[in-house]
C-alpha positions as CSV (number, residue, x, y, z in Angstrom):
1,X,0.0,0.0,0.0
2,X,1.5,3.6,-1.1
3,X,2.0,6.1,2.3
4,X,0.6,9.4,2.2
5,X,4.1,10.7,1.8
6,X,5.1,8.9,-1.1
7,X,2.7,9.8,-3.7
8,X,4.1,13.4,-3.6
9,X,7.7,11.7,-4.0
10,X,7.2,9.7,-6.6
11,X,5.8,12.6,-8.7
12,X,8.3,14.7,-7.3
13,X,11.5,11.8,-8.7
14,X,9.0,11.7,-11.9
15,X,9.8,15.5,-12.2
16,X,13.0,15.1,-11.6
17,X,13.9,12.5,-14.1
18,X,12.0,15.0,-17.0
19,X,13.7,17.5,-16.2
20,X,17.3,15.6,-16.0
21,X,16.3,13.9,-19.3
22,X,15.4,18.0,-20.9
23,X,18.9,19.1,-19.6
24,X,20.6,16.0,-21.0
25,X,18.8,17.1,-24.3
26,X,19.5,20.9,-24.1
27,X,20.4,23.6,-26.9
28,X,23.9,24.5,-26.0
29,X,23.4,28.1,-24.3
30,X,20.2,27.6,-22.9
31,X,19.9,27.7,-19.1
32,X,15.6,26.8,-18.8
33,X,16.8,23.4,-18.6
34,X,19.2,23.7,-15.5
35,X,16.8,26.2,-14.3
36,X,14.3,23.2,-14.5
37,X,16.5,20.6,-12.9
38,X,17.1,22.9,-10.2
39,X,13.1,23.8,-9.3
40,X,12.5,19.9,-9.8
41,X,15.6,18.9,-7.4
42,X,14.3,21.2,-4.6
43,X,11.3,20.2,-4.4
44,X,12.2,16.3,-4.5
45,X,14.7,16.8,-1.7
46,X,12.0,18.2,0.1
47,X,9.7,15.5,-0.1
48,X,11.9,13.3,0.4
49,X,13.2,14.6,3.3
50,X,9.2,14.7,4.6
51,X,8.9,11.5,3.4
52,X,12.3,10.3,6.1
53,X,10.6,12.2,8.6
54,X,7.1,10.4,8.2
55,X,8.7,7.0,8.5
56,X,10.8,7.9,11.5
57,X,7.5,9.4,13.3
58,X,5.8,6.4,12.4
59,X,8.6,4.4,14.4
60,X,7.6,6.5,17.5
61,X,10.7,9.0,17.2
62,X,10.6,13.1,16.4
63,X,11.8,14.1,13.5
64,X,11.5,18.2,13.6
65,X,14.1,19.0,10.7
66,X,15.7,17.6,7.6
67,X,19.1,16.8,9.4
68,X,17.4,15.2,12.3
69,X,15.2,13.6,10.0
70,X,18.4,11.8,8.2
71,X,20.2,11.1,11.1
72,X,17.2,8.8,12.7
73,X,16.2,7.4,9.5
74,X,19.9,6.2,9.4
75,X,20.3,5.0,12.8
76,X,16.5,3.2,12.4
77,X,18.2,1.7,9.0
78,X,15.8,2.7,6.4
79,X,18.9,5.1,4.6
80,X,22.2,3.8,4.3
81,X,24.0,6.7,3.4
82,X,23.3,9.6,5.5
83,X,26.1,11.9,4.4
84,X,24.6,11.6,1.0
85,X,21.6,13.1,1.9
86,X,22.8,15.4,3.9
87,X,24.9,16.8,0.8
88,X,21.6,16.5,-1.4
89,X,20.0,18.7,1.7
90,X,22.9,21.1,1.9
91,X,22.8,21.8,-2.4
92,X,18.6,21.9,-2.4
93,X,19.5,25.1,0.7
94,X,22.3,26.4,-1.9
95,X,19.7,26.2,-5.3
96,X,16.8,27.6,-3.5
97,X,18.9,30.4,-1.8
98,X,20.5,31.1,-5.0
99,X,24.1,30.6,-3.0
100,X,25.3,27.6,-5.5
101,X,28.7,26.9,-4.1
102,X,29.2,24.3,-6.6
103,X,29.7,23.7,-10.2
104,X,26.8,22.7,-12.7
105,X,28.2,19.6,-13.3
106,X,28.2,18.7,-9.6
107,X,24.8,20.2,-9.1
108,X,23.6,17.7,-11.7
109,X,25.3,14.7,-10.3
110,X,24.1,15.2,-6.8
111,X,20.8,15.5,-8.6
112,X,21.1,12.2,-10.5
113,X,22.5,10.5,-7.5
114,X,19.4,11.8,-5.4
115,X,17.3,10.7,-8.2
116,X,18.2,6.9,-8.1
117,X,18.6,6.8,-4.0
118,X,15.1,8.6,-3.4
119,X,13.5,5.8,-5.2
120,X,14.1,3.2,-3.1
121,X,12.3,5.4,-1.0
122,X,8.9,6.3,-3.1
């Protein structure tokens, strides 16, 4: 039976993939398509991140922010790579705040590599 938190998730990850797959077919020079991966990435992290925090609840524990959320999702075993998410977290805070720190190209492959972990997930 699907959660109430994963419906949003998996059309979040649907997004997502589109909007990888548009940037992987981009006209050289135009930015929609990053802008697009970007948009799609944040709001996947963030239900994913709601979607953590569901699951941890539902084990009994609180779960009042993202990092918290991740931490007991790992220690309960339903994540396996915490410091993963927390990078996806940290680059979702950096898109949304306009603050990118990083490259493109490593903007994309957290985004890829949030794309495939997230589904295990959804």
């Amino acid at each position: 039976m699907e959660s109430k938190s994963s419906r949003p998730l998996k059309e979040a990850l649907a997004n997502l993939d589109g909007a990888l797959k548009l940037y992987d077919e981009r006209a050289k020079g135009d930015p929609l398509p990053f802008l697009t991966v970007s948009k799609a990435f944040e709001v996947a992290v963030e239900y994913g991140w709601r979607n953590l925090k569901s699951k941890v609840e539902d084990e009994g524990l609180d779960a009042p922010s993202p990092k918290t959320a991740v931490k007991e999702a790992a220690r309960l075993m339903i994540i396996h790579d915490p410091e993963f998410w927390l990078k996806a977290i940290e680059a979702r805070n950096a898109s949304v705040h306009d603050y990118f720190g990083i490259g493109e190209e490593e903007f994309i492959s957290i985004a890829r590599e949030f794309l495939r972990v997230a589904k295990t997930l959804a």
